[in-house]
Backbone bond lengths (Angstrom), bond angles and torsions (degrees), N, CA, C in turn:
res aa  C-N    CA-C-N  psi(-1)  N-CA   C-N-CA  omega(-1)  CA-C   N-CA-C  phi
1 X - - - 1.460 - - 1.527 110.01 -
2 X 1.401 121.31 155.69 1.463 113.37 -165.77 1.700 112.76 -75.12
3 X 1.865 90.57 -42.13 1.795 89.18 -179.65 1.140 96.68 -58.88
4 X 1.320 148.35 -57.94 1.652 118.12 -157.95 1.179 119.79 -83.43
5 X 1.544 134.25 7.76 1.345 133.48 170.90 2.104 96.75 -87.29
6 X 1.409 108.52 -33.56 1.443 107.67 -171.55 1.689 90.57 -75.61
7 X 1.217 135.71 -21.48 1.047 125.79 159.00 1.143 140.28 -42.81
8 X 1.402 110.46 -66.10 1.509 146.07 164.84 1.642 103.04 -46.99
9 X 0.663 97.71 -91.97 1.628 108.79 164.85 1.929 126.28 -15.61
10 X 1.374 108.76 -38.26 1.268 118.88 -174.98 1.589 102.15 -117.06
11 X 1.262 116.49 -0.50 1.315 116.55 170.77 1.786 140.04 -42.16
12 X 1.021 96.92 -23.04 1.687 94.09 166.62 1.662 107.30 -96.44
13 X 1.600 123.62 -23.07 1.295 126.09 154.50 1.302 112.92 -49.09
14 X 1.327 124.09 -61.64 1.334 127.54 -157.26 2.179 89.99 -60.32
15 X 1.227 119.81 -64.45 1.852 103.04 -164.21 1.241 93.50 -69.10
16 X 1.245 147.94 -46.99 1.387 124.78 -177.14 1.666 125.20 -40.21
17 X 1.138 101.99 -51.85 2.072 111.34 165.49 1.509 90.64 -53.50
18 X 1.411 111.93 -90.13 1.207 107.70 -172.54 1.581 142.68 -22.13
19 X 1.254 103.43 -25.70 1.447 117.90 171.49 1.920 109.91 -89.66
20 X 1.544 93.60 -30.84 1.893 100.11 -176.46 1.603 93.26 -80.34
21 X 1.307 133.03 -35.71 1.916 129.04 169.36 1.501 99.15 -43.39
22 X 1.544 129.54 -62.17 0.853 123.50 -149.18 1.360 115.43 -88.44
23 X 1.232 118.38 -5.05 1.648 127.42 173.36 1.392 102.31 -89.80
24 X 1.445 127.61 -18.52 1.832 117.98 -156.30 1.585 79.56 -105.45
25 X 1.163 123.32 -46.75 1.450 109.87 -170.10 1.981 121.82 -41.72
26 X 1.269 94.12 -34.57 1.779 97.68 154.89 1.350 134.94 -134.26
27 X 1.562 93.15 42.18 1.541 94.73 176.84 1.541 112.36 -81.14
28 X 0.695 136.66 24.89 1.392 144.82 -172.34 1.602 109.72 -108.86
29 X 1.647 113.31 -29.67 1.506 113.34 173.26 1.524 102.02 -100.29
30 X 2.013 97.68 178.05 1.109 93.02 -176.48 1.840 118.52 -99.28
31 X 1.229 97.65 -8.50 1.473 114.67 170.54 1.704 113.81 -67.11
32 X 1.282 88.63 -23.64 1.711 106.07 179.03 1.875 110.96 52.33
33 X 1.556 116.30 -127.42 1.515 108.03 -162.45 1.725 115.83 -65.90
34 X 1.874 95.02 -24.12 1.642 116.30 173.14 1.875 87.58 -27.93
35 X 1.284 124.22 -78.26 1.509 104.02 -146.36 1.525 114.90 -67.21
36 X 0.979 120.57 -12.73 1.422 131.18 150.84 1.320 121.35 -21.68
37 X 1.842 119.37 -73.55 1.449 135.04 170.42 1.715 97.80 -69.08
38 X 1.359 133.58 -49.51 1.004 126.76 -159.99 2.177 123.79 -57.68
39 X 1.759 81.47 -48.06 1.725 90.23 166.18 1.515 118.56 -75.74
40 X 1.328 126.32 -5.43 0.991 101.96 167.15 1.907 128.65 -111.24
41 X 1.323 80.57 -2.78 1.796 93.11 154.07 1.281 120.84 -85.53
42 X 1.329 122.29 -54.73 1.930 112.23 157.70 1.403 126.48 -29.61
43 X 1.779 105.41 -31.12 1.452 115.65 -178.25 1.553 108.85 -75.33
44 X 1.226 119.43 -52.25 1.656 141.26 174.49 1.731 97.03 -55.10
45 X 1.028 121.10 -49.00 1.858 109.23 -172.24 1.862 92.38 -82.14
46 X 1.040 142.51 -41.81 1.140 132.65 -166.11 1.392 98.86 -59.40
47 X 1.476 123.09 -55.07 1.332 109.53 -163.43 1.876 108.68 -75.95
48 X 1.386 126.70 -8.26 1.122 118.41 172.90 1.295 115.51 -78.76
49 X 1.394 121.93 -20.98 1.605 135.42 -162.73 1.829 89.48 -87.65
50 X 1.464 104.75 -36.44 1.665 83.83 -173.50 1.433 104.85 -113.74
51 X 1.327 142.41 46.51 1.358 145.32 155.61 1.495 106.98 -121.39
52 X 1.191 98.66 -43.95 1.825 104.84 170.86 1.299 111.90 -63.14
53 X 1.389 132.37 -65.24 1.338 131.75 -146.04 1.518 122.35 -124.71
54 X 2.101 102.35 -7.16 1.154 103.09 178.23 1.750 99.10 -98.93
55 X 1.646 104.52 -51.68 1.538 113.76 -166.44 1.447 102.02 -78.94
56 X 1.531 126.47 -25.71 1.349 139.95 -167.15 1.772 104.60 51.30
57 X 1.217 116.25 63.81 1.584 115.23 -163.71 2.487 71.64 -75.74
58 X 1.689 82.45 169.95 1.521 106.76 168.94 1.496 113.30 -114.20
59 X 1.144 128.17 -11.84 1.548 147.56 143.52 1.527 110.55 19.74
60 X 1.813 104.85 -52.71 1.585 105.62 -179.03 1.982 112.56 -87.03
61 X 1.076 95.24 14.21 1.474 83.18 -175.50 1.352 129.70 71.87
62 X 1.367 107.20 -147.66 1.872 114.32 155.03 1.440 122.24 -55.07
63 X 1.048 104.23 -27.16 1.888 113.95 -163.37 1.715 100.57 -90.25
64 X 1.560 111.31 164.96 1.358 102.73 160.03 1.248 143.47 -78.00
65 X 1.415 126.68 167.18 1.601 103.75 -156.76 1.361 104.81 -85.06
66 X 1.584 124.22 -15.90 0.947 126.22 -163.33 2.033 109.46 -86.70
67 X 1.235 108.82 -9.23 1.207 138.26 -165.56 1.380 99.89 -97.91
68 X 1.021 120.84 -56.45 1.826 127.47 169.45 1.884 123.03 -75.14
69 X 1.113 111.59 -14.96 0.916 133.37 -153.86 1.836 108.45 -96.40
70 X 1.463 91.46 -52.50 1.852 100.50 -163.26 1.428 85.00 -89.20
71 X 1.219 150.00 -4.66 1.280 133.46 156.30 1.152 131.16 -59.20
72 X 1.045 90.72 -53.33 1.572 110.52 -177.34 1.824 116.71 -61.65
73 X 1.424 99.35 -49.16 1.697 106.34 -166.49 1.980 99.95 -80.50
74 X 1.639 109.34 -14.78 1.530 104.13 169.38 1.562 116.17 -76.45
75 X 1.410 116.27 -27.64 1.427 121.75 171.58 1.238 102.52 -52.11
76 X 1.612 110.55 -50.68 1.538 99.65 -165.06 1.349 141.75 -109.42
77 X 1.673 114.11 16.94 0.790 153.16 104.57 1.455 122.63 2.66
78 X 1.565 108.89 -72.64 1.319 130.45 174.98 1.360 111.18 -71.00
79 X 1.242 131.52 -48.69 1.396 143.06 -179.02 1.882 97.04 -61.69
80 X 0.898 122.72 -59.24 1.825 124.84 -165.14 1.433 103.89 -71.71
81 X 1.821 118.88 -60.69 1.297 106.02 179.50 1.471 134.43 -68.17
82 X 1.128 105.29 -6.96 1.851 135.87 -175.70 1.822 98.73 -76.13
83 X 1.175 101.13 -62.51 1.750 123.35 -169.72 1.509 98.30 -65.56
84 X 1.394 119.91 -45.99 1.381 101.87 -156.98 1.821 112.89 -99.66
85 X 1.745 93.72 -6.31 1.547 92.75 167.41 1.302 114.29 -98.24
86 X 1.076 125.03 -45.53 1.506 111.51 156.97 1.654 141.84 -45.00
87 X 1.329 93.74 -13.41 1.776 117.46 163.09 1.245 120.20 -59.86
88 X 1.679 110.20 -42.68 1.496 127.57 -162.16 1.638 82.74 -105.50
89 X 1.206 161.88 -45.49 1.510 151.46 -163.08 1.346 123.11 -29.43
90 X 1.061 118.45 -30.44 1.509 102.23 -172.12 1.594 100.05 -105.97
91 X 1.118 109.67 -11.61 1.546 116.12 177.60 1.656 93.65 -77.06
92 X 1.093 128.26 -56.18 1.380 133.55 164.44 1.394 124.67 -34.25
93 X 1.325 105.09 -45.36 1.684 118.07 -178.62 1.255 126.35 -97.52
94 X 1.572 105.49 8.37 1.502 129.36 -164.16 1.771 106.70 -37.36
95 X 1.490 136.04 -14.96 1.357 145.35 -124.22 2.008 74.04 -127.94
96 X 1.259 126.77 -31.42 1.037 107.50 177.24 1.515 121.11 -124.87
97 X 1.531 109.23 13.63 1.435 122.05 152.75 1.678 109.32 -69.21
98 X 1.692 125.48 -18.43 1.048 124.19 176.10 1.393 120.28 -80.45
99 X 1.279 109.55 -5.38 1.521 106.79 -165.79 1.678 90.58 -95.42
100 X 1.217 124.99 145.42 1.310 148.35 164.02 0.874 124.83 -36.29
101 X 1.438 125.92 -78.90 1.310 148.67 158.60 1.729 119.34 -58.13
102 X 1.595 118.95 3.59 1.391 106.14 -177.68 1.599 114.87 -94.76
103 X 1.309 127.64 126.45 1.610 115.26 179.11 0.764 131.39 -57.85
104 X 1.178 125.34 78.65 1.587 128.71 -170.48 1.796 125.19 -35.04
105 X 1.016 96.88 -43.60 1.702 129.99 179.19 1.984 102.71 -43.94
106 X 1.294 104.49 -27.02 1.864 116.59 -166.44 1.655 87.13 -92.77
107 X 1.049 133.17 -38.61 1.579 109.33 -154.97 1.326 114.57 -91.32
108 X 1.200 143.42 32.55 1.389 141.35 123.46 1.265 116.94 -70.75
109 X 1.954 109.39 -45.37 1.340 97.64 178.07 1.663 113.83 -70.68
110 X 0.736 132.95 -15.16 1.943 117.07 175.02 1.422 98.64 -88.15
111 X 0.971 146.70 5.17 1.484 147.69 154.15 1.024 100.02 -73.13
112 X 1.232 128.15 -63.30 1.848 118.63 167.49 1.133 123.33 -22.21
113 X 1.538 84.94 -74.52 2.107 94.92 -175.06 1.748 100.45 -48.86
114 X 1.071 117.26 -54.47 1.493 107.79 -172.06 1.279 102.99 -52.26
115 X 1.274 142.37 -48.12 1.329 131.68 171.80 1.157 144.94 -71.22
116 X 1.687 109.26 18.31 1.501 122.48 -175.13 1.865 89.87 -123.48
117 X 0.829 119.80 22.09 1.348 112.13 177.13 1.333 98.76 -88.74
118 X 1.454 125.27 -62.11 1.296 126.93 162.24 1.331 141.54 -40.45
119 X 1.608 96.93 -26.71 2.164 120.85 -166.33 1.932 67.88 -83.46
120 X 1.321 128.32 -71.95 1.367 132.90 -159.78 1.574 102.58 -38.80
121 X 1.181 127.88 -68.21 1.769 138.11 166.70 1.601 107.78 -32.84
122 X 1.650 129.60 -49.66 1.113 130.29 168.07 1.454 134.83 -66.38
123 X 1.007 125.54 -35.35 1.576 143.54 123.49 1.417 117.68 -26.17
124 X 1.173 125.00 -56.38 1.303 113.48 -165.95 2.091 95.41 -86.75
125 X 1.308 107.20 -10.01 1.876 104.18 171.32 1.734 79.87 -62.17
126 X 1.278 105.73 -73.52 1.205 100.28 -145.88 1.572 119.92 -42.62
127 X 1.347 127.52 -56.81 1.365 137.82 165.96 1.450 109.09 -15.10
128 X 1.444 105.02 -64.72 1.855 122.95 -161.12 1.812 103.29 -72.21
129 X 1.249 112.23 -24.79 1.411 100.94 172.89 1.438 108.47 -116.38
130 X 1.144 144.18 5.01 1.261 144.65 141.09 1.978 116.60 -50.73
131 X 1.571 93.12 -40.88 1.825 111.68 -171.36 1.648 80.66 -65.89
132 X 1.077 120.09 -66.64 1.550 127.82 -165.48 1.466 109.58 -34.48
133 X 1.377 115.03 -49.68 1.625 107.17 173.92 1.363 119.44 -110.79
134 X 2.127 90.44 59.77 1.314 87.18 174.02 1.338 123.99 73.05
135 X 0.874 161.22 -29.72 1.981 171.13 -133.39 1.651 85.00 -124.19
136 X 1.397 101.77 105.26 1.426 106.64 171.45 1.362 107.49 -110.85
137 X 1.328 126.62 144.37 1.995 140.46 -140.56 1.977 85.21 -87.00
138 X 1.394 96.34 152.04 1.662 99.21 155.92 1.358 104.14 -101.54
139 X 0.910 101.12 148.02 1.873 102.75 -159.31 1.626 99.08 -114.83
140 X 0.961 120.56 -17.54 2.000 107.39 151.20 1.458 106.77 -91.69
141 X 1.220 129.51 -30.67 1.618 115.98 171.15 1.653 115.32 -51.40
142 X 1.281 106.37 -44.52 1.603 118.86 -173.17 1.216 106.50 -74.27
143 X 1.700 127.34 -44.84 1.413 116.14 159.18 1.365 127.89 -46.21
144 X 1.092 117.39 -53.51 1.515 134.92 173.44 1.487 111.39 -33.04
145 X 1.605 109.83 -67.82 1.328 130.64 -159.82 2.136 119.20 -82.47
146 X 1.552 77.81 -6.29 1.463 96.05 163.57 1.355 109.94 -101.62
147 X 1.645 133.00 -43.02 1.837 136.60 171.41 1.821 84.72 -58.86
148 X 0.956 137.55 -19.16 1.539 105.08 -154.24 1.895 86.23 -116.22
149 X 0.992 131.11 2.17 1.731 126.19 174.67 1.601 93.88 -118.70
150 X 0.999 125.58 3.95 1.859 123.19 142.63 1.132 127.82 -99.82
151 X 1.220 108.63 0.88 1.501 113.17 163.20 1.138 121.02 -87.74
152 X 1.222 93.49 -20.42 1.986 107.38 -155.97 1.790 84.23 -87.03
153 X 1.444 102.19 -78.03 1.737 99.24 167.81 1.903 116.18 -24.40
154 X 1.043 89.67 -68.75 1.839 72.64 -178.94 1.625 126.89 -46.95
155 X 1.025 106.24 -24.58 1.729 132.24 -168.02 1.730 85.92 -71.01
156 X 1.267 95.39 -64.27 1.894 96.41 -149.03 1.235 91.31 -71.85
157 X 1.810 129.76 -50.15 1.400 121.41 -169.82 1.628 120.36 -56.28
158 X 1.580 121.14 -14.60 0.939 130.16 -159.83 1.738 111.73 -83.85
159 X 1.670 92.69 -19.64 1.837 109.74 176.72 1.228 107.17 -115.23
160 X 1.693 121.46 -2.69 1.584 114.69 161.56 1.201 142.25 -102.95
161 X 1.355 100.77 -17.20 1.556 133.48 152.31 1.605 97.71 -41.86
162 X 1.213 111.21 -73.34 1.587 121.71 -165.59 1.510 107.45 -49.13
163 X 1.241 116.17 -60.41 1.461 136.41 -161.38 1.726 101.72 -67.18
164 X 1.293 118.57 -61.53 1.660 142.24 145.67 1.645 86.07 7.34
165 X 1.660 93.96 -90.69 1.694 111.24 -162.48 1.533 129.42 -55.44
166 X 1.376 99.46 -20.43 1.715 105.44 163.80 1.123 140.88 -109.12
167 X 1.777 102.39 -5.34 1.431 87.13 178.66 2.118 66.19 -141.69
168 X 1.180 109.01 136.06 1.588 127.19 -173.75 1.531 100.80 -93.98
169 X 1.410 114.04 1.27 1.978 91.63 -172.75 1.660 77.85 -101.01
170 X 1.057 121.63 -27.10 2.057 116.84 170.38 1.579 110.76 -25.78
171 X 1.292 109.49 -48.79 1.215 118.81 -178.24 2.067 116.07 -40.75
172 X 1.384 88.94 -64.52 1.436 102.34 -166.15 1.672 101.00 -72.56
173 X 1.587 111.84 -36.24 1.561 102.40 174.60 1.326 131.89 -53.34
174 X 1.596 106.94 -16.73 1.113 108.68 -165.38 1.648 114.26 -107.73
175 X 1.356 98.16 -7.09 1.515 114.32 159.26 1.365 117.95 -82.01
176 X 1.203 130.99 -9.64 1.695 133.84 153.73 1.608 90.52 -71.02
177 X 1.396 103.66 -86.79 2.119 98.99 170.39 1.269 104.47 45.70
178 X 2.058 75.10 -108.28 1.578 116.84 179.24 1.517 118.59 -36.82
179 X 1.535 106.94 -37.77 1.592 106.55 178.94 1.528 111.75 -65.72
180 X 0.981 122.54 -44.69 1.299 132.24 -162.76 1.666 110.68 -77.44
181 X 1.592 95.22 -19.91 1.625 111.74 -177.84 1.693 96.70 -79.64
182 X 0.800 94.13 -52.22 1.714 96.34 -169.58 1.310 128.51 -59.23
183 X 1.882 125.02 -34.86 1.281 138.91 133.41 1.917 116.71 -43.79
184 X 0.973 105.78 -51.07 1.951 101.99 171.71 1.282 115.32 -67.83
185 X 1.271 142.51 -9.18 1.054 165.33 -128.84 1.667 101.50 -117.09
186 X 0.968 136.52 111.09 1.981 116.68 153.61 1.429 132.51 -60.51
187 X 1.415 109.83 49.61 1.337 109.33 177.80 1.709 108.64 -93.65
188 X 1.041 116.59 -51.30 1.534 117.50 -176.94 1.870 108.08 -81.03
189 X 1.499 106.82 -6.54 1.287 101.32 -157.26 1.881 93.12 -153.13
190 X 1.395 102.69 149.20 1.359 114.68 173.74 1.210 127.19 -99.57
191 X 1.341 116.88 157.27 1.430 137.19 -156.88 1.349 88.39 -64.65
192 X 1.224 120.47 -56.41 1.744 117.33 -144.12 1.957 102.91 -83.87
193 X 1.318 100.59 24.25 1.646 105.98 176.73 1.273 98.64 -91.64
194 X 1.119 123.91 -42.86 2.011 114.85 169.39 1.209 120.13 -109.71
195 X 1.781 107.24 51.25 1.537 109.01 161.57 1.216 125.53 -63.67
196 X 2.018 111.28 -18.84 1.503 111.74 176.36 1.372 116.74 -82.20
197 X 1.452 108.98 18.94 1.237 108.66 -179.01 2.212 96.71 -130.40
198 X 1.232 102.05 94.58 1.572 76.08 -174.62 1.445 106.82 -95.07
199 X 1.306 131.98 -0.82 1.705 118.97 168.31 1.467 103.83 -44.06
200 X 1.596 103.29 -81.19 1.228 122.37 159.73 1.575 141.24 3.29
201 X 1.159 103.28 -73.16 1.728 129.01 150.19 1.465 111.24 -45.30
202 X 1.438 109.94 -46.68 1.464 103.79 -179.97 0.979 136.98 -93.71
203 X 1.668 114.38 3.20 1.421 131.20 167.80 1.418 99.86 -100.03
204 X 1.050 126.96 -54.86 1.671 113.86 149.03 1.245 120.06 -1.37
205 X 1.127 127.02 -82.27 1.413 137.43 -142.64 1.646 87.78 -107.18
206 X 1.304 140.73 21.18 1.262 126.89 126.83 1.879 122.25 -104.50
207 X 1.261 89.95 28.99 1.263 95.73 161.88 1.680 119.33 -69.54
208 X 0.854 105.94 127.73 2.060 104.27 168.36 1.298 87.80 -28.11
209 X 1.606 98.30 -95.47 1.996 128.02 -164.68 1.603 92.45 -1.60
210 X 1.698 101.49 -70.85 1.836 114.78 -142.72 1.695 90.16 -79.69
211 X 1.013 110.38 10.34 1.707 99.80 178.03 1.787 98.79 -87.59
212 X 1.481 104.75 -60.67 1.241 123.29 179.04 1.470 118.25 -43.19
213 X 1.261 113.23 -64.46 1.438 119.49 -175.73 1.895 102.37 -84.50
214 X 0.911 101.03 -15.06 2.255 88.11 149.78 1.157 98.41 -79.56
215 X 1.171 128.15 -62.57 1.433 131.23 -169.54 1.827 118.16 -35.83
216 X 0.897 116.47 -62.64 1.458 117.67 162.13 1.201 128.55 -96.31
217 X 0.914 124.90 9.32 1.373 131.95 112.86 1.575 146.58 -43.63
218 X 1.247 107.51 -29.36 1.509 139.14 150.17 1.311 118.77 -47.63
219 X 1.857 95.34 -75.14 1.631 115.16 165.45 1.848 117.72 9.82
220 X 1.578 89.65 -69.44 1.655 113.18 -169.12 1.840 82.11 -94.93
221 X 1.051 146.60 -63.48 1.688 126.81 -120.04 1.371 95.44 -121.56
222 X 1.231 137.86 134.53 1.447 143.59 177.83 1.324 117.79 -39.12
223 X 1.109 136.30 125.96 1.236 148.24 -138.86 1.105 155.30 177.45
224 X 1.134 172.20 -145.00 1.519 140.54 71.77 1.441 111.65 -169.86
225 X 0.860 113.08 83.86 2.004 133.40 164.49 1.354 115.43 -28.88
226 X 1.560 110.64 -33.18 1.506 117.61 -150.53 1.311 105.73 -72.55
227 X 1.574 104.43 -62.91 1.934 113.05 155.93 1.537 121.23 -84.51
228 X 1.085 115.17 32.28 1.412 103.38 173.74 1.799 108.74 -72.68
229 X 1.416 91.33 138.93 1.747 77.25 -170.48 1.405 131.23 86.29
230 X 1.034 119.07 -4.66 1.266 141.03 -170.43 1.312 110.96 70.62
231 X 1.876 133.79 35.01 1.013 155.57 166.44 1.205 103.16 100.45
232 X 1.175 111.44 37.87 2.114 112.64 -169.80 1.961 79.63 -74.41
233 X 0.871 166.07 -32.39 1.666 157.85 -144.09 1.286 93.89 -107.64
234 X 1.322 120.41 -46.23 1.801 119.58 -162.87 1.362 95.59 -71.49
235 X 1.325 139.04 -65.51 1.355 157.10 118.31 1.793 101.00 38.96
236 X 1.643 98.50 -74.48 1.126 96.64 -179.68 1.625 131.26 -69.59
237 X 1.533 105.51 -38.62 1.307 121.26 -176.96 1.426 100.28 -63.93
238 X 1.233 135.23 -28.06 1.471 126.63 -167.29 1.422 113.45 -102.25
239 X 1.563 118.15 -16.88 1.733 131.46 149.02 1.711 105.66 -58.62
240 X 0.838 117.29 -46.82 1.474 112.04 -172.09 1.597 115.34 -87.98
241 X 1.410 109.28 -28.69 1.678 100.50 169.55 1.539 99.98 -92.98
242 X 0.881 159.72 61.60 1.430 158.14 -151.53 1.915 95.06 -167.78
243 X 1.675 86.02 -63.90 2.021 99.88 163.63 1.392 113.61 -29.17
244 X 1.705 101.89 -69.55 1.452 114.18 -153.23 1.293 109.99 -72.27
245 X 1.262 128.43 -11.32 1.602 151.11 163.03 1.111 102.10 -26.14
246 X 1.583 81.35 -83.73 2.154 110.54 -149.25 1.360 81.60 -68.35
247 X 1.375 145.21 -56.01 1.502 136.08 -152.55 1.484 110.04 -66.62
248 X 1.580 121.21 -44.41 1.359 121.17 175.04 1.565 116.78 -93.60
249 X 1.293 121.22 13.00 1.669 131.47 144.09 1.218 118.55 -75.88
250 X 1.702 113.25 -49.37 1.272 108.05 171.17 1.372 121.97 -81.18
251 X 1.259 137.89 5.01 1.311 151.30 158.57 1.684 119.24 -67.16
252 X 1.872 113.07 -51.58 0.748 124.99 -171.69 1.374 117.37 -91.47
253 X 1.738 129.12 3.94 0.940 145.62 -170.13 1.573 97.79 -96.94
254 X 1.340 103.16 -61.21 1.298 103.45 -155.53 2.329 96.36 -86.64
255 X 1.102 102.50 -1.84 1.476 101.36 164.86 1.526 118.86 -85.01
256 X 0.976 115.20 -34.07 1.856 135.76 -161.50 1.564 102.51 -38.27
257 X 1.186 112.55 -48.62 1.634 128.94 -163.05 1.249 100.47 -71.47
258 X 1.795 131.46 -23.58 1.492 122.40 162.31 0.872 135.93 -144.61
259 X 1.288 100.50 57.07 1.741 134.15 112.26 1.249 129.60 9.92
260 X 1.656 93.25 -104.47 1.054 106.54 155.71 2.123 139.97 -21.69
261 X 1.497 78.77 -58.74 1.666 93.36 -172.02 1.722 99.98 -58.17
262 X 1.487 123.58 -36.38 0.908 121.86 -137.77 1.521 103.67 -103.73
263 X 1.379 108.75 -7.41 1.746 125.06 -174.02 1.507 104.85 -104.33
């Protein structure tokens, strides 16, 4: 396919940007990328300090909350800030959508990479205090469940990027989206709260999101989404990011050319 040969192809371009995104985004302070990792671990302990100990939700079950918990909200984390800056990128980079010769097709993906530097830092919280109580990682599940929430990101960014750049109120719609994703989502809350509802539950849990964040969530806690069903979920998650592909390739293909006009 062409995007992934222009991929392949621009690949030592693509982490080099990606690494210069992620240095300019705070070059302006003096703490520099530090507040980067820093706000989003303040963000991760705030919400454990007030579901654990203020609301005392029961959410984690048998396990601890803090153990069930930082998995889940680093998946998604990664999934929202990943999606929604790479949404806005080329509108951002508009200075090299002008150049002729630049591949347009790469600059969501090095927005990625710049944004897994941090998902990578959040992940590894999770690991180190999961190890702590004992909960040791499956280490092809966690590979897996990280190749399969960059796929999904590439998929969706690949039709929001596009959409993003031509029509600008896309932008803000899709930040309700994300809001609305993140409440439907089992991150603050567990699956087995609308078992009396199993339609529900079961459109749930073919959600992308709730695949992912069970999914590594799993990682550490007994589990496993991947074959549940005899992979009826994996099955699904990979029909539907497979969808969002071809639809936002062919979206972003046949948009690319005005771009330009439109920046």
């Amino acid at each position: 396919m062409e995007f992934i040969k222009t991929i392949w192809k621009n690949k030592k371009l693509i982490i080099q940007l990606g690494k210069n995104d992620f240095r300019n985004k705070f070059a302006s302070t003096s703490l520099g990328s530090l507040w980067g990792f820093l706000s989003q671990f303040i963000f991760m302990l705030t919400y454990v300090i007030v579901f654990q100990y203020i609301l005392k939700t029961g959410s984690a079950g048998n396990d601890p909350y803090v153990v069930w918990f930082l998995p889940g909200i680093s998946m998604w984390l990664f999934l929202h800030d990943t999606i929604m800056s790479a949404s806005s990128s080329i509108k951002n980079y508009s200075y090299l959508v002008k150049k002729v010769v630049f591949p347009v097709d790469i600059i969501p993906v090095f927005t990625i990479i710049s944004n897994s530097f941090i998902s990578l830092f959040l992940f590894l919280i999770s690991i180190v205090v999961c190890i702590c109580f004992s909960y040791i990682p499956n280490l092809l599940m966690l590979i897996y469940m990280i190749f399969a929430a960059s796929c999904l990101i590439l998929a969706v960014t690949r039709f929001t990027s596009a959409l993003t750049t031509l029509v600008p109120d896309f932008e803000q719609a899709l930040g309700i989206i994300m809001q609305l994703c993140f409440w439907f989502t089992p991150i603050v809350w567990n699956l087995s709260m609308v078992a009396g509802e199993p339609i529900l539950q079961k459109i749930l849990q073919c959600f992308p999101f709730t695949y992912l964040v069970t999914g590594f969530r799993q990682v550490f806690i007994d589990g496993n989404i991947v074959t549940q069903g005899h992979g009826f979920y994996t099955i699904v998650f990979w029909v539907i990011t497979i969808a969002i592909f071809l639809w936002g390739n062919y979206i972003f293909k046949r948009s690319k050319k005005d771009f330009a006009d439109v920046l």
